[in-house]
N, CA, C and O atoms as a MOPAC input file, in Angstrom:
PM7 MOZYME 1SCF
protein

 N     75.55800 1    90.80000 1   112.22200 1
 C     75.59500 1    89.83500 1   111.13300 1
 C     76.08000 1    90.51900 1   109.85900 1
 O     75.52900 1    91.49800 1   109.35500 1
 N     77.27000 1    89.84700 1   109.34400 1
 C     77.56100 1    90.40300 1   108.22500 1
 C     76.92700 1    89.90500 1   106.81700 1
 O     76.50000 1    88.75200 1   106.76200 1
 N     76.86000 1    90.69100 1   105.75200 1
 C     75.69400 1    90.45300 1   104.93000 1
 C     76.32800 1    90.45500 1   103.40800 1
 O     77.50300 1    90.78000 1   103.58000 1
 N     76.13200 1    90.26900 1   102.15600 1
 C     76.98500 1    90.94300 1   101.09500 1
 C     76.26700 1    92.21700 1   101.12100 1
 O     75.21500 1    92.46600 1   101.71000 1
 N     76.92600 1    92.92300 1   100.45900 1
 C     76.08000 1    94.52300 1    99.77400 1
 C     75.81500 1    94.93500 1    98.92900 1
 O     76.61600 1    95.51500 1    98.19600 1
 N     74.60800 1    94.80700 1    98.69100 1
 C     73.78000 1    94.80800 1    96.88600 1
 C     74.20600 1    96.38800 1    95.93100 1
 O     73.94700 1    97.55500 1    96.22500 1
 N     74.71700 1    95.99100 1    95.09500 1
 C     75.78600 1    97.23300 1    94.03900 1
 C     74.77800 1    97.91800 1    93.86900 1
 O     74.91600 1    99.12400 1    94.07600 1
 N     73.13700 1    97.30900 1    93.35000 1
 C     72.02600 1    98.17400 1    92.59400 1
 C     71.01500 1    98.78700 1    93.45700 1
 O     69.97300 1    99.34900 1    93.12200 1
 N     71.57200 1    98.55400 1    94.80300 1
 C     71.07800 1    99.43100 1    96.12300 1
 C     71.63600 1   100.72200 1    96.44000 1
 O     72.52400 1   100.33800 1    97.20200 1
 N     71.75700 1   101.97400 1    96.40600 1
 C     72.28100 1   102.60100 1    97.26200 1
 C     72.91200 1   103.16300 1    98.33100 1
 O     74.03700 1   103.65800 1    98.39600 1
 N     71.73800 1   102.98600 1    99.49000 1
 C     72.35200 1   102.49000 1   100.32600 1
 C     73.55300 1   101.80600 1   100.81500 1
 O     74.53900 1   102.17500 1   101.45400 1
 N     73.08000 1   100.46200 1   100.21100 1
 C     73.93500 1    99.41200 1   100.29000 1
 C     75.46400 1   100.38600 1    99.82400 1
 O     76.18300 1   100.90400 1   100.67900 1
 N     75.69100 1   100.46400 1    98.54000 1
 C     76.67100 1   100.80800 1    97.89500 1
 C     77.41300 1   101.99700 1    98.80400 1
 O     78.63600 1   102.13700 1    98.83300 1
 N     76.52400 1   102.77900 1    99.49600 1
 C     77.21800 1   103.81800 1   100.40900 1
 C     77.81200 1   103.31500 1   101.29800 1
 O     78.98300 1   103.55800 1   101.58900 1
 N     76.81500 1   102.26900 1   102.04600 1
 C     77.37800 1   101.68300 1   103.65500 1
 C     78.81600 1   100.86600 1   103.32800 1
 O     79.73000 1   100.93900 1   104.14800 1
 N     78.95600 1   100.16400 1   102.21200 1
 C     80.29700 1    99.51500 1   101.52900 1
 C     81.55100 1   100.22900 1   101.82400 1
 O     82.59400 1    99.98700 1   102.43100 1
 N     80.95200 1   101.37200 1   101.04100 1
 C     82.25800 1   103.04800 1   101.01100 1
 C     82.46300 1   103.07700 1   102.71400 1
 O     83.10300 1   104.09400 1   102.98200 1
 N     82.23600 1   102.54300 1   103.57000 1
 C     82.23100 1   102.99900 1   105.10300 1
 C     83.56800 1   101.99600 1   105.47500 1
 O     84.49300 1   102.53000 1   106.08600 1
 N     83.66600 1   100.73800 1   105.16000 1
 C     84.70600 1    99.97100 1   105.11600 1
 C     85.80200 1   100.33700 1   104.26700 1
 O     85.76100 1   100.48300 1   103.04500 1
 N     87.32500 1   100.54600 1   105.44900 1
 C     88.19000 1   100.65300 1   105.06900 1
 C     88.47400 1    99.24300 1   104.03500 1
 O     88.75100 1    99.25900 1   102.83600 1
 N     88.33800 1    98.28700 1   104.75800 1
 C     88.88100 1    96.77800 1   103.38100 1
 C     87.16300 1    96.35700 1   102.55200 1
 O     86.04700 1    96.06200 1   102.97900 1
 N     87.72500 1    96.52800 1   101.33300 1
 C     86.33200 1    95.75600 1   100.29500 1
 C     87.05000 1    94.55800 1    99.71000 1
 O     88.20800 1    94.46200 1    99.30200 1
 N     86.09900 1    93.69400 1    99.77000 1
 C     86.38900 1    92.26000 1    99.34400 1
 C     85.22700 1    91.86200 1    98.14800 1
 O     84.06500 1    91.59500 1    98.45500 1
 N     85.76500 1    91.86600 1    96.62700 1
 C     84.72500 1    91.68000 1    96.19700 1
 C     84.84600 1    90.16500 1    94.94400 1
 O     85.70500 1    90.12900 1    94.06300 1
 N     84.07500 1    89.35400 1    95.10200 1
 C     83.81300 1    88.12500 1    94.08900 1
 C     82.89400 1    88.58800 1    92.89000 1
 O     81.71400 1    88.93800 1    92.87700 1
 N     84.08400 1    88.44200 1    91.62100 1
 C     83.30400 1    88.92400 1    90.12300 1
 C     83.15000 1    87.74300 1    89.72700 1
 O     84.05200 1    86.90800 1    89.79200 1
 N     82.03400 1    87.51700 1    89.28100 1
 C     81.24200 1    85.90800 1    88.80700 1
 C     80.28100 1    86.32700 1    87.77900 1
 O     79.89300 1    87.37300 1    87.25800 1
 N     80.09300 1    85.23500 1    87.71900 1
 C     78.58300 1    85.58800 1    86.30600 1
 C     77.21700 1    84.70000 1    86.98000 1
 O     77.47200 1    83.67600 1    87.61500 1
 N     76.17800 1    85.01800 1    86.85700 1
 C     75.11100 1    84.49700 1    87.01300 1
 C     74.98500 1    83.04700 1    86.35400 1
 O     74.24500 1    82.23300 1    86.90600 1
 N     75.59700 1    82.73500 1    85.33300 1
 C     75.43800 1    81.21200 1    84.27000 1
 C     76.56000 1    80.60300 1    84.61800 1
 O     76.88200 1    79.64300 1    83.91700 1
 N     77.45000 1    80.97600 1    85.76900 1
 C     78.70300 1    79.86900 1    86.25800 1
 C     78.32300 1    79.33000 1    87.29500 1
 O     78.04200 1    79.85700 1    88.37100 1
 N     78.30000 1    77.83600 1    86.87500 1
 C     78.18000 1    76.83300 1    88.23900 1
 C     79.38700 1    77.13900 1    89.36400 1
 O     79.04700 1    77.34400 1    90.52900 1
 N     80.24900 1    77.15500 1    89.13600 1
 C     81.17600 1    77.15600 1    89.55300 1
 C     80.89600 1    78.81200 1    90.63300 1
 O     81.13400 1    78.71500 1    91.83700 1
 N     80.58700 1    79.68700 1    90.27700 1
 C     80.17000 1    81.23600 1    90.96900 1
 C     78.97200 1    80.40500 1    91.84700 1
 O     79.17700 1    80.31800 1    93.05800 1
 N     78.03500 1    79.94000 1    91.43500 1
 C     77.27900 1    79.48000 1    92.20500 1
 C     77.07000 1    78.56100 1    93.78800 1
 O     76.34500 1    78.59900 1    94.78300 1
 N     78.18600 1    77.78300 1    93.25700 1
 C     78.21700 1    76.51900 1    94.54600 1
 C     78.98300 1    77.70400 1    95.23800 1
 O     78.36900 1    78.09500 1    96.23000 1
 N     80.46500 1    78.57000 1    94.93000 1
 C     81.12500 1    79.47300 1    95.82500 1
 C     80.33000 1    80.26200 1    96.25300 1
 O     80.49400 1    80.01100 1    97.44700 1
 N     79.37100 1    81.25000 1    96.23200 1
 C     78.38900 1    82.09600 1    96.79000 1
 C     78.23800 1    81.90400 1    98.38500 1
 O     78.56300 1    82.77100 1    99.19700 1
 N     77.63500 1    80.49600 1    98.75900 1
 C     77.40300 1    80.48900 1   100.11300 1
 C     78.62700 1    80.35000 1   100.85300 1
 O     78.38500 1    80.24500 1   102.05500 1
 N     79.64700 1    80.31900 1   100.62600 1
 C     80.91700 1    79.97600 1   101.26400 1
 C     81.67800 1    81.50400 1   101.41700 1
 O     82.23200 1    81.87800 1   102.45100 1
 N     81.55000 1    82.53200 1    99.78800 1
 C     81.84400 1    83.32300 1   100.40400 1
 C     81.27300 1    84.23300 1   101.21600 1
 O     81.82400 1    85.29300 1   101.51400 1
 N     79.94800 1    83.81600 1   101.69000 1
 C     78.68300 1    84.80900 1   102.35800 1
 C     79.36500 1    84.57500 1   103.33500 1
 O     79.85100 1    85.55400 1   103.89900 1
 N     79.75400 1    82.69700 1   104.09600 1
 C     80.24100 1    82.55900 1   105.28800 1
 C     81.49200 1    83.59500 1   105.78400 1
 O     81.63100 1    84.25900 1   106.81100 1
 N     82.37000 1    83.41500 1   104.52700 1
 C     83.83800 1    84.20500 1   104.95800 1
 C     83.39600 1    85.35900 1   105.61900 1
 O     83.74500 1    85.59900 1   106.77400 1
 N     82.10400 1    86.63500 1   104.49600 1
 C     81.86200 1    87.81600 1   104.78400 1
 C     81.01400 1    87.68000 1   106.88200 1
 O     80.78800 1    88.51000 1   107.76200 1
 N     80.90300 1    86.69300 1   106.79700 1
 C     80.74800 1    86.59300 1   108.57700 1
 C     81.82600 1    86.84500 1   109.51400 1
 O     81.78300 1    87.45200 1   110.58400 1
 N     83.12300 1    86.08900 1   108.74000 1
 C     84.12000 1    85.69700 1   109.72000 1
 C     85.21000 1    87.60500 1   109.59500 1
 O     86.27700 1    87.89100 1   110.13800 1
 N     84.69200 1    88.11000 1   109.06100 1
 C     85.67000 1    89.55300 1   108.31600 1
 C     84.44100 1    90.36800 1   108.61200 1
 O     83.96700 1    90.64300 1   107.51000 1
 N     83.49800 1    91.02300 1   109.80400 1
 C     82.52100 1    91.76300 1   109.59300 1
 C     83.50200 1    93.46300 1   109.41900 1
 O     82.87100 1    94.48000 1   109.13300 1
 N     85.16700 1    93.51200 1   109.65700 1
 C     85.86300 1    94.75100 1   109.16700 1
 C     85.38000 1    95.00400 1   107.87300 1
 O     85.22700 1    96.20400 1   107.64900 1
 N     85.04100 1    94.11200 1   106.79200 1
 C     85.27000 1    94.60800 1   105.39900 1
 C     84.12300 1    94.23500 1   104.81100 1
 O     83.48600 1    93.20500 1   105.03100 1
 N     83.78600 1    95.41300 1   103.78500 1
 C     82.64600 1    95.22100 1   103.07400 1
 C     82.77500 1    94.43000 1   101.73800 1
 O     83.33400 1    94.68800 1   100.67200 1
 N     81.96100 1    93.24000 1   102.24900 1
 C     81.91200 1    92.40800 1   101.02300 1
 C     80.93300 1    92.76700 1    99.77900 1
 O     79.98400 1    93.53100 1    99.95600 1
 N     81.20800 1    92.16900 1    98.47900 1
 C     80.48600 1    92.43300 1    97.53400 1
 C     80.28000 1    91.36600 1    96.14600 1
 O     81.28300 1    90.81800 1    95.68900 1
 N     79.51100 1    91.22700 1    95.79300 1
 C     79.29800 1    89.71500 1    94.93500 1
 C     78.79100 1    90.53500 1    93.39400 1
 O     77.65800 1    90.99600 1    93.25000 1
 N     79.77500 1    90.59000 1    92.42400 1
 C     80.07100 1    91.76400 1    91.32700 1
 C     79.87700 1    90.76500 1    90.35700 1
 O     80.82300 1    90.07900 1    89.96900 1
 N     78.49200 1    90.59200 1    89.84000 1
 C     78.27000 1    89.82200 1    87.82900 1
 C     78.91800 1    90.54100 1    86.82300 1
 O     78.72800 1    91.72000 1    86.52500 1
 N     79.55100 1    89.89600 1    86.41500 1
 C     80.58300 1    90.84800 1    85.60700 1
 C     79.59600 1    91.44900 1    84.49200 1
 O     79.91100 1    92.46100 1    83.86600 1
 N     78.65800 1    90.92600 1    84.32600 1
 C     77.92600 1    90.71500 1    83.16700 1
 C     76.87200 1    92.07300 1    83.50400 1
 O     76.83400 1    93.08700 1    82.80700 1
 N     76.14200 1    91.86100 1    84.58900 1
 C     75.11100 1    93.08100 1    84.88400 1
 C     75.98700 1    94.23500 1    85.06900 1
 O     75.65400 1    95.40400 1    84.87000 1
 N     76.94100 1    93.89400 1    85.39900 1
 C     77.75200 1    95.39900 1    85.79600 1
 C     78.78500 1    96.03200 1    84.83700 1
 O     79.32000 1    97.11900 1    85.05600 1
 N     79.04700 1    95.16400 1    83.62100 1
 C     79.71200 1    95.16800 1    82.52900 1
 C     79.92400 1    96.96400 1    82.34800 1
 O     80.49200 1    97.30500 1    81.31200 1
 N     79.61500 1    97.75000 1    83.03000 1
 C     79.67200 1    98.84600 1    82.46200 1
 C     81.20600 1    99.50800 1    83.39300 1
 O     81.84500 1   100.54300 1    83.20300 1
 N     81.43200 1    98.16200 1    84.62900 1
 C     82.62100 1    98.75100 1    85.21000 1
 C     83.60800 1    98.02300 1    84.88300 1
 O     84.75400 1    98.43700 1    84.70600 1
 N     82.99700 1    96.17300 1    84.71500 1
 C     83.54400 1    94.88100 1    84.90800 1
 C     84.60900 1    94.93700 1    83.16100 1
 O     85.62000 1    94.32600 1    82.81300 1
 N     83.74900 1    95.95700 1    82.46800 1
 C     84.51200 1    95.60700 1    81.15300 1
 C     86.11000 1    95.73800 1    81.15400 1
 O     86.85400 1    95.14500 1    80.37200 1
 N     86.54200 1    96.70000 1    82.26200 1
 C     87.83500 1    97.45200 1    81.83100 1
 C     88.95600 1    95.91700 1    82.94800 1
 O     90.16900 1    95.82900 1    83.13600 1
 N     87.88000 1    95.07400 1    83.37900 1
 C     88.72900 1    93.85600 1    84.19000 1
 C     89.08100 1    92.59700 1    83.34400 1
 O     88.18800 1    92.04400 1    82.70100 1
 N     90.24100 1    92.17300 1    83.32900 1
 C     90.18300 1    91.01200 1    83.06800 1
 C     90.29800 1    89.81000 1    83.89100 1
 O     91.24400 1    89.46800 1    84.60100 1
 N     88.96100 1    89.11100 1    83.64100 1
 C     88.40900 1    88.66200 1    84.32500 1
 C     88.56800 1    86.75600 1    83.27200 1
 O     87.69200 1    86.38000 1    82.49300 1
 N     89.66300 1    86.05800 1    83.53900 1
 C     89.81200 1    84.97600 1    82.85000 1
 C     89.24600 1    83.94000 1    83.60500 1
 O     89.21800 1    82.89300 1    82.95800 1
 N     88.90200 1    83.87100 1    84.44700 1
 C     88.13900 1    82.38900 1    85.43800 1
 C     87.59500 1    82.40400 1    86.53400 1
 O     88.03600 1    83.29700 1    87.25800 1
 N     86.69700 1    81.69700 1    87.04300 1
 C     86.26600 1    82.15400 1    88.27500 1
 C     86.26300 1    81.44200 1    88.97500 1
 O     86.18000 1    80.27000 1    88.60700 1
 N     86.35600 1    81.77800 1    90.43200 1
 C     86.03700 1    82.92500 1    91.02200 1
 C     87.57700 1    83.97800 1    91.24700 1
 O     88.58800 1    83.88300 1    91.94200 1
 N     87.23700 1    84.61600 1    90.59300 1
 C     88.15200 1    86.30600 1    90.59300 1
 C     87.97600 1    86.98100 1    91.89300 1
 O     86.80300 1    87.15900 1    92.21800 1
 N     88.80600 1    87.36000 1    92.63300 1
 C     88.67300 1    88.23700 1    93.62900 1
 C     89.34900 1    89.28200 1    93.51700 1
 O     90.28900 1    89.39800 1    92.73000 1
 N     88.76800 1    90.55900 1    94.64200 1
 C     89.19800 1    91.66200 1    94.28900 1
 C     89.20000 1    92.17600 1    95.79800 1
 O     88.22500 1    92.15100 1    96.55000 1
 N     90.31400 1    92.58800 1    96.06400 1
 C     90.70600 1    93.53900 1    97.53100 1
 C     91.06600 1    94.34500 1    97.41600 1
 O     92.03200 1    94.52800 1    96.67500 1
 N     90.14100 1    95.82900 1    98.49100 1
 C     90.80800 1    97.01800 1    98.21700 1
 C     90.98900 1    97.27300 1    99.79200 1
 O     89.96400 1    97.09800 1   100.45000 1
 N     92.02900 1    97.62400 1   100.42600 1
 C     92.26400 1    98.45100 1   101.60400 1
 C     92.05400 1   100.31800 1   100.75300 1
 O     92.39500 1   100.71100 1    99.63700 1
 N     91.39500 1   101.01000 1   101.85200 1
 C     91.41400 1   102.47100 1   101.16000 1
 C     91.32500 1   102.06100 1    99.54200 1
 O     90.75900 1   101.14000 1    98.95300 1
 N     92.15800 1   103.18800 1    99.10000 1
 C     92.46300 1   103.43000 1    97.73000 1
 C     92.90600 1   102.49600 1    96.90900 1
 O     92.59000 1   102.26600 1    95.74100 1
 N     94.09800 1   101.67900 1    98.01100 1
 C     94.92700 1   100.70700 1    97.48500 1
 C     94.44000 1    99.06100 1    97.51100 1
 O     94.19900 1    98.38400 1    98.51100 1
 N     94.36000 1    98.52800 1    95.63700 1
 C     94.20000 1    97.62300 1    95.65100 1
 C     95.49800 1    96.24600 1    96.18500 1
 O     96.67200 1    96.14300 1    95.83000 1
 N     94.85800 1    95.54600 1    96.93400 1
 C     95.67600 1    94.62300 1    98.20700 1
 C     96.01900 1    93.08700 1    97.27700 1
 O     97.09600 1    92.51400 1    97.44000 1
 N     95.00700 1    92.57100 1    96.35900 1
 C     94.73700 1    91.63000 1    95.77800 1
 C     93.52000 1    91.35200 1    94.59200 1
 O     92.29100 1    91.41600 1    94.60000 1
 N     94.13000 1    91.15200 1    93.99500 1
 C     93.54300 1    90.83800 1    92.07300 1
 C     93.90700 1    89.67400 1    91.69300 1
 O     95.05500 1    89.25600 1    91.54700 1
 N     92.71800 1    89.03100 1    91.49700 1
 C     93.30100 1    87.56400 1    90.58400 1
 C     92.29200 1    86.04600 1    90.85100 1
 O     91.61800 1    85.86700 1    91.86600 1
 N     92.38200 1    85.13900 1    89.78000 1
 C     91.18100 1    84.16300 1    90.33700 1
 C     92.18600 1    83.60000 1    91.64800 1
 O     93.34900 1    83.91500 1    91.90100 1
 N     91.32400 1    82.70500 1    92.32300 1
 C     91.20600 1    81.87900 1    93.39700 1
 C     90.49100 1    80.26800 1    93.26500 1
 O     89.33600 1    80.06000 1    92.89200 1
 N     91.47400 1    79.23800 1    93.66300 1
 C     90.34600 1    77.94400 1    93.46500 1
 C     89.15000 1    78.39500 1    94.44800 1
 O     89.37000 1    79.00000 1    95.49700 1
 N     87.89500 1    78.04800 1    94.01500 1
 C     86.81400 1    77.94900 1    94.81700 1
 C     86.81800 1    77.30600 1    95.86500 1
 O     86.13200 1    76.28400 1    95.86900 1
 N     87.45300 1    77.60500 1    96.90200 1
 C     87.40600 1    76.86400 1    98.31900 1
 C     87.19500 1    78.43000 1    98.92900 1
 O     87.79200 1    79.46900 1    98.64600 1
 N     86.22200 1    78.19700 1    99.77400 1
 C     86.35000 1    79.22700 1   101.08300 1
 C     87.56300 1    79.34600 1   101.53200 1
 O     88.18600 1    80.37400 1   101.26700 1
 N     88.13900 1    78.33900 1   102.29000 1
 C     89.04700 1    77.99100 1   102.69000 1
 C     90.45600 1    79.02700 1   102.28100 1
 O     91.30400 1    79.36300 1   103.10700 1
 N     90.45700 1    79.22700 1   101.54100 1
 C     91.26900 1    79.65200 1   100.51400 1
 C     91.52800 1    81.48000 1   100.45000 1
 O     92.54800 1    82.11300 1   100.17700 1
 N     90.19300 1    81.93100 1   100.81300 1
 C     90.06800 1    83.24700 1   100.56700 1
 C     90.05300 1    83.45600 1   102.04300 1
 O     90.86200 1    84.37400 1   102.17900 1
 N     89.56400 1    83.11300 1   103.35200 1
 C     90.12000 1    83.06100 1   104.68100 1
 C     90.64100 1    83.12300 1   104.68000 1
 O     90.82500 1    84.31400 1   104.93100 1
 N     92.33000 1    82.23800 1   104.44700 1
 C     93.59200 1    82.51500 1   104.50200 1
 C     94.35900 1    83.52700 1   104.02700 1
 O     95.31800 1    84.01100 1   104.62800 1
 N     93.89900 1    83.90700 1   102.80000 1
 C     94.05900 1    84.98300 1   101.88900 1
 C     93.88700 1    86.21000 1   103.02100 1
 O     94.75400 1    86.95900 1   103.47100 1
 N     92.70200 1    86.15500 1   103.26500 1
 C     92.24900 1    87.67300 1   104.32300 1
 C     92.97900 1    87.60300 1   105.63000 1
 O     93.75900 1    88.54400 1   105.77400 1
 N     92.95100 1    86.94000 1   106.40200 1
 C     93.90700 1    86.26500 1   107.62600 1
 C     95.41600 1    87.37700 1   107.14000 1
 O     95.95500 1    88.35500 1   107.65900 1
 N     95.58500 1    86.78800 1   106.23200 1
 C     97.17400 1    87.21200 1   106.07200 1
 C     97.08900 1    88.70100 1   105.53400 1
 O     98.08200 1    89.42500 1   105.61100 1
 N     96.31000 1    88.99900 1   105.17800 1
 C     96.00800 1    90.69500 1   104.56300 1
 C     95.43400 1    91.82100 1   105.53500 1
 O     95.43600 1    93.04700 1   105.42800 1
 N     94.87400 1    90.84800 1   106.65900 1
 C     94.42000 1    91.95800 1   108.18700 1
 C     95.23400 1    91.94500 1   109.08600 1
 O     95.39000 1    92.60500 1   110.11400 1
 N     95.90300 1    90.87700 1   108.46300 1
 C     96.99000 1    90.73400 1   109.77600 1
 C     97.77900 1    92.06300 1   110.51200 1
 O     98.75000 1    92.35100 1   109.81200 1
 N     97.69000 1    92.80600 1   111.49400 1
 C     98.51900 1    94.07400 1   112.24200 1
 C     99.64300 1    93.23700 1   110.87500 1
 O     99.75500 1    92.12900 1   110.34900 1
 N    100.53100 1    95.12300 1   110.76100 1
 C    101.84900 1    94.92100 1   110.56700 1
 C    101.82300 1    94.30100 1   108.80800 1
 O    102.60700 1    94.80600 1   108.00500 1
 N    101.26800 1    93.66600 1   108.55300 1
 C    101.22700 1    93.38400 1   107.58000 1
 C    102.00300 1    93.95100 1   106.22000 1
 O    101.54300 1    94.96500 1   105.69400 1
 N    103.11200 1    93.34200 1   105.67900 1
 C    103.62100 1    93.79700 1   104.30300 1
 C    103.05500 1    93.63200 1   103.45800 1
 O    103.26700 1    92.59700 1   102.82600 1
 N    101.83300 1    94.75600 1   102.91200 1
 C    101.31000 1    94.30400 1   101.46400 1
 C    102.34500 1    94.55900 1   100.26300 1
 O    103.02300 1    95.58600 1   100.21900 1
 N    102.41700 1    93.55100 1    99.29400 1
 C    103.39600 1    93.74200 1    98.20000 1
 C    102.47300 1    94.14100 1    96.87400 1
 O    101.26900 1    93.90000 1    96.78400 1
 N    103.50600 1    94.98200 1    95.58600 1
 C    102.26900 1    95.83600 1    95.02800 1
 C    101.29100 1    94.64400 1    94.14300 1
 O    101.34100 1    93.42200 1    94.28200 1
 N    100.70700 1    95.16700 1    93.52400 1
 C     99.83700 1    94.40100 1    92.73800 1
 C    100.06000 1    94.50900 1    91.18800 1
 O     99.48900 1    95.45200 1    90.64200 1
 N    100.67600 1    93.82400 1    90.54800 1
 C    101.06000 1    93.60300 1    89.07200 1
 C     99.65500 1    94.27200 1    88.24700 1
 O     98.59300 1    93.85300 1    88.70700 1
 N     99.55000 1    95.12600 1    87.24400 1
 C     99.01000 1    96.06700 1    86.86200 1
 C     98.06300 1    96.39700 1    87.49200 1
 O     96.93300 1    96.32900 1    87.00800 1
 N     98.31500 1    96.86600 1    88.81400 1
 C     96.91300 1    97.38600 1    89.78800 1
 C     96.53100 1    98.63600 1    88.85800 1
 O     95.38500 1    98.91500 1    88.50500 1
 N     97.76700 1    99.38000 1    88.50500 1
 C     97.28800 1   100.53900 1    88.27500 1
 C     96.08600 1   100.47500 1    86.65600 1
 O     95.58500 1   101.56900 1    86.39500 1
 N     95.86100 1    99.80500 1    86.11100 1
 C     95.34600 1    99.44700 1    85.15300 1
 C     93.90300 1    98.94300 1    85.28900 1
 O     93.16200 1    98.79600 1    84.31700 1
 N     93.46900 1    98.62900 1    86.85000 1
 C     92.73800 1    97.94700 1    87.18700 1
 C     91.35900 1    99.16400 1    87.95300 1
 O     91.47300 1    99.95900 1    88.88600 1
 N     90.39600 1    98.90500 1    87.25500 1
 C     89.10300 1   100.36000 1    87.94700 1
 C     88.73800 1   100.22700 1    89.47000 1
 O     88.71400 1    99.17000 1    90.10000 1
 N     88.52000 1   101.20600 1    89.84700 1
 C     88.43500 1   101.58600 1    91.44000 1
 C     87.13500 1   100.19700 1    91.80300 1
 O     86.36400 1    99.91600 1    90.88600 1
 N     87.06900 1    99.77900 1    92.54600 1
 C     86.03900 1    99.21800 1    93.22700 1
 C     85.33500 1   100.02400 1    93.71500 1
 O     84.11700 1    99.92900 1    93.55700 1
 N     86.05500 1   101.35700 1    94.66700 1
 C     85.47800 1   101.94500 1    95.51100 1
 C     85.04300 1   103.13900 1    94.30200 1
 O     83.93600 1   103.55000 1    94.65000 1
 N     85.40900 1   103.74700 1    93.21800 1
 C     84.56500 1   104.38400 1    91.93800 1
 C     83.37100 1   103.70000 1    91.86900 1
 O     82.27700 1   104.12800 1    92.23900 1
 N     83.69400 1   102.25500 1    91.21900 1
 C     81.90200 1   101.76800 1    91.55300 1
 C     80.76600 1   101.68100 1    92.25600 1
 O     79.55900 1   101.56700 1    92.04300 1
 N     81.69800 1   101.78800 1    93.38700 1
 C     80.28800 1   102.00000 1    94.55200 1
 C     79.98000 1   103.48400 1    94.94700 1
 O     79.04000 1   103.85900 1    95.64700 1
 N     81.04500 1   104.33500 1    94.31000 1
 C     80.85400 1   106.28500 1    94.09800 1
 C     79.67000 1   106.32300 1    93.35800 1
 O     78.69800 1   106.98900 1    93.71600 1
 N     79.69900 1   105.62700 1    92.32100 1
 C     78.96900 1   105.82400 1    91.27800 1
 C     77.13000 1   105.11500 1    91.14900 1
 O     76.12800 1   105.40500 1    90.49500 1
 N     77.45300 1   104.20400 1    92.06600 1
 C     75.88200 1   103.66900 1    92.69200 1
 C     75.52900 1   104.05400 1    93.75300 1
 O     74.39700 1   104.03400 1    94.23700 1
 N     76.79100 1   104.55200 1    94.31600 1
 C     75.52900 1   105.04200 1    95.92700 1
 C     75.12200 1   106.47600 1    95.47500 1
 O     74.55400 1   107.08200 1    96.38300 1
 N     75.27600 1   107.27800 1    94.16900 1
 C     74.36700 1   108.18800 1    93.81700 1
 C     74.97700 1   109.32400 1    94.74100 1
 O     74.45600 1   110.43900 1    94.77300 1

């Protein structure tokens, strides 16, 4: 059973680093909109048990989330390895981020680069930096 992986866990934050693909939703705790999406993207993190999912408050975590710009939500964030795969909001449909991943695991796959990836903080730094 795939699960999200709590940032302010350790553990958690280590076992994350174990997945080559991280998939992570930056939301805020006071957005309806982060809210109703939550259980939908828990479902996706079922259908993808390859990649470690992660559910990032921009707000509690503001100490990584600051250097993102983060204009609407739900924002997603994909990292294969090192390399970020996908940055940017998403309409709130499950639906939506399935397809998204579908086409990003796909064998063979052409990832194209990511418009200021390089500008954009490690995901996988953040979870360096909580799994202690």
């Amino acid at each position: 059973m795939a699960t999200l992986y709590d940032l302010d866990t350790p553990a958690d934050a280590a076992a994350a680093l174990q997945h080559e693909w991280l998939v992570a939703c930056l939301c805020a705790d006071w957005c309806g909109t982060c809210r109703e999406y939550q259980p939908g993207f828990e479902a996706i993190a079922e259908r993808f048990p390859e990649a470690g999912f992660l559910w990032v408050d921009i707000e509690t975590h503001a100490d990584w989330a600051d250097d993102v710009d983060v204009e609407n939500f739900p924002t997603l964030f994909v990292m294969q390895g090192e390399a970020i795969r996908f940055f940017g909001t998403m309409l709130p449909y499950p639906a939506h981020l399935e397809r998204a991943l579908e086409s990003l695991f796909a064998p063979g796959a052409h990832h194209l680069p990511v418009d200021g990836a390089e500008d954009l903080p490690s995901l996988r730094d953040l979870l360096r930096a909580r799994a202690g």
